[in-house]
C-alpha positions in Angstrom: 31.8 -5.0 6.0 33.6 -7.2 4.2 32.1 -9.0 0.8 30.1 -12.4 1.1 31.8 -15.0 -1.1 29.0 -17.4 -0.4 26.4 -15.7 -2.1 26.6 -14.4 -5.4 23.8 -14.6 -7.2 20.2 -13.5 -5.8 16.9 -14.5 -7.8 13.6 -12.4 -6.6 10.2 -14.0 -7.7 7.8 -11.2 -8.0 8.1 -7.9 -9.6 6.1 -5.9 -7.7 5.9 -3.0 -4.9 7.8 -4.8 -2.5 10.4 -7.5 -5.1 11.4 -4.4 -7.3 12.4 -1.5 -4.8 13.9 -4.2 -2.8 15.9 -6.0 -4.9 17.0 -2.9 -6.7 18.0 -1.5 -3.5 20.7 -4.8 -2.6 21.7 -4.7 -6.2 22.8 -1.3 -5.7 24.6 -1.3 -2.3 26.2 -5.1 -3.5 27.8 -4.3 -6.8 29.6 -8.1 -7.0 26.0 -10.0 -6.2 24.2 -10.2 -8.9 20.6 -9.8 -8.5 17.5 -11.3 -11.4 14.1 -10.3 -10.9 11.5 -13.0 -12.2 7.6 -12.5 -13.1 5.3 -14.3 -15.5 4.0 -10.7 -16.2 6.0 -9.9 -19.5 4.2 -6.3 -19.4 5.6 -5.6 -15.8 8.9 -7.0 -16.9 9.1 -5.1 -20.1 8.0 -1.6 -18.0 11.2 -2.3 -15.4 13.2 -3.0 -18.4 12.3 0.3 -20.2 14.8 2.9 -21.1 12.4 5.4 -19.7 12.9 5.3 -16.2 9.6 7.4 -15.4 7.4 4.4 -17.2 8.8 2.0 -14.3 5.6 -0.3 -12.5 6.2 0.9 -9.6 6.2 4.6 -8.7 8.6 5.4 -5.1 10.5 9.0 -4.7 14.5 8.1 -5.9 13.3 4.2 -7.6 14.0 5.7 -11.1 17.5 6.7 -9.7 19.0 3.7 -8.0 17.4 1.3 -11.0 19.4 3.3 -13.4 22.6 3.1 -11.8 22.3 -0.9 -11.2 20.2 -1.8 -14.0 22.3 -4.0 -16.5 25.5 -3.9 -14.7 24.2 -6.3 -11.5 20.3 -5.8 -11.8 18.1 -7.6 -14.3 14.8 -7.8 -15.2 13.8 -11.1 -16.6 10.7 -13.6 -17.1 12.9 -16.5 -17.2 12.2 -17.9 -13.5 13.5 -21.4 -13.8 17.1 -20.2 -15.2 17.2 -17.5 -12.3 16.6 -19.7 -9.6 18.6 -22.7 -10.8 21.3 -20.3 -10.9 21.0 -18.3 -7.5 22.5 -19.3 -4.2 19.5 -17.4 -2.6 16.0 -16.9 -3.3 13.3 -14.1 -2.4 10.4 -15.0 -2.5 7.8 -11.7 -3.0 4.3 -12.3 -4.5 1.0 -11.1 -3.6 -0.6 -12.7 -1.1 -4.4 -11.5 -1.2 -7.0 -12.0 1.6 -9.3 -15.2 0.0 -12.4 -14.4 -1.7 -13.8 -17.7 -1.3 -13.1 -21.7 0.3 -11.8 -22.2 3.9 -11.0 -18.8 6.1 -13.1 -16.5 2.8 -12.6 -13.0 3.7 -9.5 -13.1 6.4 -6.7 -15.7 5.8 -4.3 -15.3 3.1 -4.2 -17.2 -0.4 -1.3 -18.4 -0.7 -1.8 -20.5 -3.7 1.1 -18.4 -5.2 3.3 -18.8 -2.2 3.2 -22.2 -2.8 3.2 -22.4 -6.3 6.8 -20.3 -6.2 7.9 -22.9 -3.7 7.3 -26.1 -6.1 9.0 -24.1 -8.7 12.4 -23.2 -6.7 11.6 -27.2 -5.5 11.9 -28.0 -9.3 14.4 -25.9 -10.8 17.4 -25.2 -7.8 20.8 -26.9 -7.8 23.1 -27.2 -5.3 22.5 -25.3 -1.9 20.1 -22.9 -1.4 18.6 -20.4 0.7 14.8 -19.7 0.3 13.6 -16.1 1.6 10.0 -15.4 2.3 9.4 -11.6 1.6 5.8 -11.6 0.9 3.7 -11.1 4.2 3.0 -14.5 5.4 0.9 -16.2 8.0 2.5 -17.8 11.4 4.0 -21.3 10.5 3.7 -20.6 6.4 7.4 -21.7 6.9 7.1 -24.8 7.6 4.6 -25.6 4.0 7.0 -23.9 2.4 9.7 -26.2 3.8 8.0 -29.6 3.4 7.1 -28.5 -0.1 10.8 -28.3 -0.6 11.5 -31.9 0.9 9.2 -33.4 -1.4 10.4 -33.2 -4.5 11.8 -35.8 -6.2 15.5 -35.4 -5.9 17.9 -35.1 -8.8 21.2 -37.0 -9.4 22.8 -33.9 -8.1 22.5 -33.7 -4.4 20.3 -30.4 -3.5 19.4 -28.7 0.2 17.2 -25.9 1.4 17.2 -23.4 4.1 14.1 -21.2 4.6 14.1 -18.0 6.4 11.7 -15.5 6.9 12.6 -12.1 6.7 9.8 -10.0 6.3 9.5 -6.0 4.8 8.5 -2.9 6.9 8.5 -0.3 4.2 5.9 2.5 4.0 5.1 3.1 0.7 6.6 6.1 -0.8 9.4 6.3 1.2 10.3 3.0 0.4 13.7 4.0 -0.5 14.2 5.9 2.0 12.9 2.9 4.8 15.5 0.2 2.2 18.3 2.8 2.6 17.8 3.6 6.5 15.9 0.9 8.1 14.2 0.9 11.5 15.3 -2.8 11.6 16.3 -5.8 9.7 13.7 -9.0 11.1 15.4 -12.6 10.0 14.0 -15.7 11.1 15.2 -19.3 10.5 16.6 -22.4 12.7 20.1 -22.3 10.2 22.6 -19.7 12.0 24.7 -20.2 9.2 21.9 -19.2 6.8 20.3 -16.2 8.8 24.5 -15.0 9.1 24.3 -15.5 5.0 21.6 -12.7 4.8 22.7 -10.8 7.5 26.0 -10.2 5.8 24.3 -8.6 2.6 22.5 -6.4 4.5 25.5 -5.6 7.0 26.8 -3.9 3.5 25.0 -1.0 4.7 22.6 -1.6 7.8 24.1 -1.3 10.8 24.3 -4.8 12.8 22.9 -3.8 15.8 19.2 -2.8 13.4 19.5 -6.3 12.0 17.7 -8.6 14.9 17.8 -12.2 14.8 14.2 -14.5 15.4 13.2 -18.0 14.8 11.0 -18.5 12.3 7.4 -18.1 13.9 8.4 -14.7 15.5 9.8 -13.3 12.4 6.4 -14.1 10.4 4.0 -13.3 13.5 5.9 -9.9 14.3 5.1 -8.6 10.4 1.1 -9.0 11.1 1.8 -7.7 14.7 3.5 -4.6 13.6 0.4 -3.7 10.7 -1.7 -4.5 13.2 -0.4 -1.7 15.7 -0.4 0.9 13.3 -3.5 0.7 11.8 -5.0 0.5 15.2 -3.4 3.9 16.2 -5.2 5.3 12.7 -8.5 3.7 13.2 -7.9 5.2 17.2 -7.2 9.0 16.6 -10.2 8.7 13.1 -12.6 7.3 15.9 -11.5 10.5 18.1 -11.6 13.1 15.2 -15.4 12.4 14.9 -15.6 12.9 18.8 -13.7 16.2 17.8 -16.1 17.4 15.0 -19.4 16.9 17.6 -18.0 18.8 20.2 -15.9 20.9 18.9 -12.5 20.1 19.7 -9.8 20.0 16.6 -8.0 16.3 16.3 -4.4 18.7 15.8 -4.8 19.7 18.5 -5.3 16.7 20.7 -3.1 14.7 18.5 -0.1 16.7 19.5 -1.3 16.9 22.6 -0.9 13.2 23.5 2.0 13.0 21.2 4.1 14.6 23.3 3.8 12.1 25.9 7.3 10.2 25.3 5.0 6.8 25.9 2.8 7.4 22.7 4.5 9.3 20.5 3.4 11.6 17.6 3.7 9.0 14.7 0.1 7.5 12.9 -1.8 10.1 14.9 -2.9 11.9 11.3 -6.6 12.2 11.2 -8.1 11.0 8.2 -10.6 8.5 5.5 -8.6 5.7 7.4 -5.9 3.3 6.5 -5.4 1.6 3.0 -2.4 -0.4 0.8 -1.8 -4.1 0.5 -1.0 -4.5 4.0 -2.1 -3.1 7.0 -6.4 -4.6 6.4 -5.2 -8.0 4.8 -2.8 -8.2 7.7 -5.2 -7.6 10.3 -7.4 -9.9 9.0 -5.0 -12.8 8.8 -4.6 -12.1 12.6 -7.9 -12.3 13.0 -8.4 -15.7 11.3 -5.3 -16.6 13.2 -6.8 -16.2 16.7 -9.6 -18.0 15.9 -7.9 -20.8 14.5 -5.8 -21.2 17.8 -9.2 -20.5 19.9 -9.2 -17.0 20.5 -12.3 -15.2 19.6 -11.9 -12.5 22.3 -8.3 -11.5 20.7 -9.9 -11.8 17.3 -12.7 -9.9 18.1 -10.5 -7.0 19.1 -8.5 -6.9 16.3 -11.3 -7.1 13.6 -12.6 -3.8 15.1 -9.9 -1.9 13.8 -11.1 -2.7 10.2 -14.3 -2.3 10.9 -14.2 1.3 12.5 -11.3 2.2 9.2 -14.7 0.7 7.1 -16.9 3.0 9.3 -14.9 6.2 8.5 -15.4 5.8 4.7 -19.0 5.3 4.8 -19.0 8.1 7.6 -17.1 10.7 5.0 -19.2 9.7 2.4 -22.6 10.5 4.0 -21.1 13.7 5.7 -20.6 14.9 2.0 -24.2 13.9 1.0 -25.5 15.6 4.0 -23.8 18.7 3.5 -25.0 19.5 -0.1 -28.8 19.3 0.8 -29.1 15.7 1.6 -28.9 14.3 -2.5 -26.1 14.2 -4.5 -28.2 12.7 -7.7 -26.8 14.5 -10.7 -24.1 16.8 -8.9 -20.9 17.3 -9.9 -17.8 16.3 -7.2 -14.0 16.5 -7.9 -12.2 14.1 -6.1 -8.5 15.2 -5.4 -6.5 11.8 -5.3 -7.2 8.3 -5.6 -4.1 6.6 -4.5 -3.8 5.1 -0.9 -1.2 8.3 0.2 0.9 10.3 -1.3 3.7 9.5 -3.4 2.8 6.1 -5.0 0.5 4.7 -7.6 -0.9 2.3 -5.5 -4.8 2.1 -5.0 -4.9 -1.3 -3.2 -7.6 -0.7 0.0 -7.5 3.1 -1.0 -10.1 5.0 1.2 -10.9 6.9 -2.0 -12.2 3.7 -3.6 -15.1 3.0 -0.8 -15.9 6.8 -0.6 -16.5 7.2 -4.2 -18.4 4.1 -4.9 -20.8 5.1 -2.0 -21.1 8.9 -3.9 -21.6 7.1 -7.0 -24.3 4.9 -5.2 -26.0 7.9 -4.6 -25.8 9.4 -8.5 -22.7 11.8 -8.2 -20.4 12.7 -11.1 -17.3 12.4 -10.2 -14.2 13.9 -11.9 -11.4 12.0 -10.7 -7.8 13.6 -10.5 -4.5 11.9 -9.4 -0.8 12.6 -10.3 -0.2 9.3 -10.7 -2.6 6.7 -10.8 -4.1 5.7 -13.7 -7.0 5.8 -15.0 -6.9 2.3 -16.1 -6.6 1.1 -12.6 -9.3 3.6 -11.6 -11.9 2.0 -13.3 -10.6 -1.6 -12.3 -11.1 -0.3 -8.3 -14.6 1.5 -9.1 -15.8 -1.2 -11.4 -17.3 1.5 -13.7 -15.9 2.6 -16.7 -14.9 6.4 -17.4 -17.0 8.6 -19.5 -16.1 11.4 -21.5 -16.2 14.5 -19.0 -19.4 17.0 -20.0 -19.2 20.5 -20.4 -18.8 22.4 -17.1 -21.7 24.6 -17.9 -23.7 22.1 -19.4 -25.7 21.2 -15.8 -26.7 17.9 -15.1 -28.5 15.5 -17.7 -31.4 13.7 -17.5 -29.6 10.5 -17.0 -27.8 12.1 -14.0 -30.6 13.4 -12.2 -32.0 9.7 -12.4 -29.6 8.3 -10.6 -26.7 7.6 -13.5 -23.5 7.7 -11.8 -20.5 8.7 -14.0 -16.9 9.6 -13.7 -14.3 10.9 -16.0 -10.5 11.5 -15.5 -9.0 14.7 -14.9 -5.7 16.0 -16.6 -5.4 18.6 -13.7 -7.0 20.1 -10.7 -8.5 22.7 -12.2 -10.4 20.6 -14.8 -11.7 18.6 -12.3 -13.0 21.4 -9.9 -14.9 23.5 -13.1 -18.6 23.3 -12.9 -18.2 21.1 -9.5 -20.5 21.1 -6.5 -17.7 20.2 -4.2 -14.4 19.0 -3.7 -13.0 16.2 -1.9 -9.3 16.0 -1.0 -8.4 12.2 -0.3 -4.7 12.0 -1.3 -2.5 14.2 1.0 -0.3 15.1 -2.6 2.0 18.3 -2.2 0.5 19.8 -5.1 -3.1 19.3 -3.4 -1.5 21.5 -0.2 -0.5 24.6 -2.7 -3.9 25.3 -4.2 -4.7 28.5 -5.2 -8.5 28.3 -3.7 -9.4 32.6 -4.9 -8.7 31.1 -8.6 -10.3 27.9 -7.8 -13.6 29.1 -6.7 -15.4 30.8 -9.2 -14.9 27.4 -11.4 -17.5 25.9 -9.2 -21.2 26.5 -8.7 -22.7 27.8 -5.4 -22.9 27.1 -3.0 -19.7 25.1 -2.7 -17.6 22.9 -0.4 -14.9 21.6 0.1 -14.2 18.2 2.2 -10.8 17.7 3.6 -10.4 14.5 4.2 -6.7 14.8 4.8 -6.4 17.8 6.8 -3.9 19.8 4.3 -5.9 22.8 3.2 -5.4 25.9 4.9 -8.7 26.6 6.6 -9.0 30.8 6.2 -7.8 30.3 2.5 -10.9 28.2 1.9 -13.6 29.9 3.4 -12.0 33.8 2.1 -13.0 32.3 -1.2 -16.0 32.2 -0.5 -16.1 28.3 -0.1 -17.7 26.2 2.9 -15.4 24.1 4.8 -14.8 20.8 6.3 -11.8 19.7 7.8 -11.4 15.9 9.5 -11.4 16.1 13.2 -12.9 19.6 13.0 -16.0 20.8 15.3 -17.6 24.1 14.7 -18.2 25.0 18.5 
């Protein structure tokens, strides 16, 4: 397709897993647009402007590759927000919008303090004509606050206008790239056909135009939650059947590609495992929740807010499985847990199931030694809300402090550090290197008896237990 005179500069608000892969992404297929990312975080800024492309924020498979080829020809990193959006013809914006902790809706609606705080800014410091783009997962109607917010203003002596359009993200973290590169769809909402045909055209650089579907604004918002929603219901679905699986001994694989072969269903989000996590797919249920009982429907809401309970259920469930299994106590034992982030292939921990399981093991008095390719530890001890000790001496045994109940946990530079002088293992993160393990070497590191909890389903069963190690796989019944 032919380039878009109309717009040729792009300013992103919000640095983060969604405003960075993105924008990089545009800035890369659309050499002549050039593209400004804005955050207030200097730190994040200063890590996408790094020479080091492996010390970028935000860790996605091929990130590192497309920043360096677009990075300071058309792609720029900057904390200057007023400058980038006074001189942009369009607007993104992407920031985090958390479930509330508190006030009005605590605990499902979204806080969009920082929604609307981008949207007085780009109301304050725009010129000319400009198209506003909400990125960030939004509630139904957040459009039209955003909107008014941008009629309000006091107007300049120049004159100004404003189109808003929704056009919300589908990627899967870590394939990101891959999902920006090859979409499923493009979803853009807004009233203006001349505006949605203004975005349309960027992507058209590289999406075909029958993937890019065309909403009004409601539909384009509601069909983000909608689509979450759907998928973490089909998670929280085949988890509730894996523990029908493990008491009568059926195997989840094998009813999960048993019903996946029915062309109606499908084989996708039919993985067995410690349930659903990331910024999206829990806060996004929730805010349907709130939704439907805003507009009067507690039945709907009811429905939905079962998903994220039986995805809370699982956790718990995992957690007192393990206790169970190594005599009922895990005061003072030793447990390596194999991944922290929410999947494979990112450094995000937002709503990771590892995060609920360990906390309930360290409610009980486990030691936990803690490995992850990429996370770190840092943000480990921000999720667990405990700060790392020093990792003991494999051989030393538990200390007195332990066997009272003193939870610990320490970071581990590699697998095998973390399994030495364990009682079990607990794979949580379905990382390649995790599905390679060497378990003949692995087991005489750890004291007997000893498990090992596959929360992901990746080990190879008859590896495990001809080490000499007990097993248990998700989904998994022993008849």
């Amino acid at each position: 397709m032919s380039s878009n005179p109309n717009i040729q500069t792009i300013c992103c608000i919000g640095a983060g897993y969604v405003g960075g892969p993105t924008m990089a992404v545009i800035a890369d297929r659309c050499p002549d647009i050039q593209v400004t990312v804005v955050d207030i975080n200097q730190a994040r800024i200063d890590a996408w402007n790094d020479s080091d492309l492996s010390k970028l924020p935000v860790y996605e498979p091929g990130l590192d590759v497309v920043v360096g080829r677009a990075r300071g020809r058309n792609l720029h990193f900057s904390t200057g927000v007023d400058e980038a959006i006074a001189n942009a013809d369009m607007v993104f914006i992407s920031v985090n919008t958390p479930t509330k902790t508190k006030g009005l809706g605590a605990g499902q609606a979204s806080d969009l303090r920082w929604v609307e705080a981008c949207a007085r800014q780009v109301a304050k410091s725009a010129k000319g004509h400009t198209i506003v783009v909400e990125k960030s997962t939004l509630p139904v109607r957040t459009a039209e606050a955003v909107k008014a917010i941008l009629a309000s203003v006091d107007q300049p002596s120049e004159p100004r206008s404003f189109e808003v359009l929704s056009n919300p993200e589908f990627l899967a973290e870590g394939t990101a790239i891959r999902d920006l590169d090859n979409p499923d769809r493009v979803l853009i909402g807004g009233e203006d056909p001349a505006a949605i045909n203004e975005l349309a055209d960027i992507y058209g650089r590289w999406v075909d135009q029958e993937k890019i579907l065309r909403t009004n604004l409601w539909s384009s918002e509601l069909s983000k939650l909608t689509a979450n929603a759907f998928l973490a219901q089909r998670l929280s679905s085949i988890n509730s059947v894996a523990a029908l699986c493990e008491a009568t001994g059926a195997d989840v694989r094998e009813v999960s590609r048993a019903i996946g072969t029915d062309s109606r269903i499908g084989p996708k989000f039919l993985q067995a495992g410690p349930g659903f996590g990331g910024s999206c797919f829990q806060k996004d249920i929730l805010n349907l929740v709130y939704l439907c009982r805003h507009f009067g429907l507690p039945d709907v809401a009811d429905y939905w807010e079962s998903v994220v309970l039986l995805n809370t259920w699982q956790q718990h469930r995992i957690a007192r499985l393990v206790v169970q299994k190594l005599f009922g106590t895990v005061t003072g034992k030793r447990l390596a847990i194999l991944g922290f982030a929410f999947k494979a292939d990112t450094n995000d921990t937002r709503e990771a199931p590892a995060i609920r399981i360990c906390q309930d093991l360290l409610e009980e008095g486990a030691q936990l030694a803690i490995h992850d390719p990429r996370v770190d530890p840092v943000q480990i001890s921000r999720d667990l809300k405990l700060t790392a000790s020093h990792a003991p001496e494999a051989d030393a045994g538990p200390t007195r402090g332990s066997l009272s109940g003193e939870a610990t946990w320490w970071p581990s530079p590699d697998v095998a550090s973390a399994i030495n002088g364990s009682d079990a293992v607990l794979i949580l993160t379905e990382w390649q290197q995790y599905k390679q393990l060497d378990w003949r070497s692995l087991a005489p590191l750890m004291r007997k008896p000893a498990w090992v909890f596959d929360a992901r389903g990746v080990a190879e069963p008859k590896d495990v237990v001809s080490a000499g190690l007990k097993f248990w796989r998700v989904g998994e019944g022993d008849g």
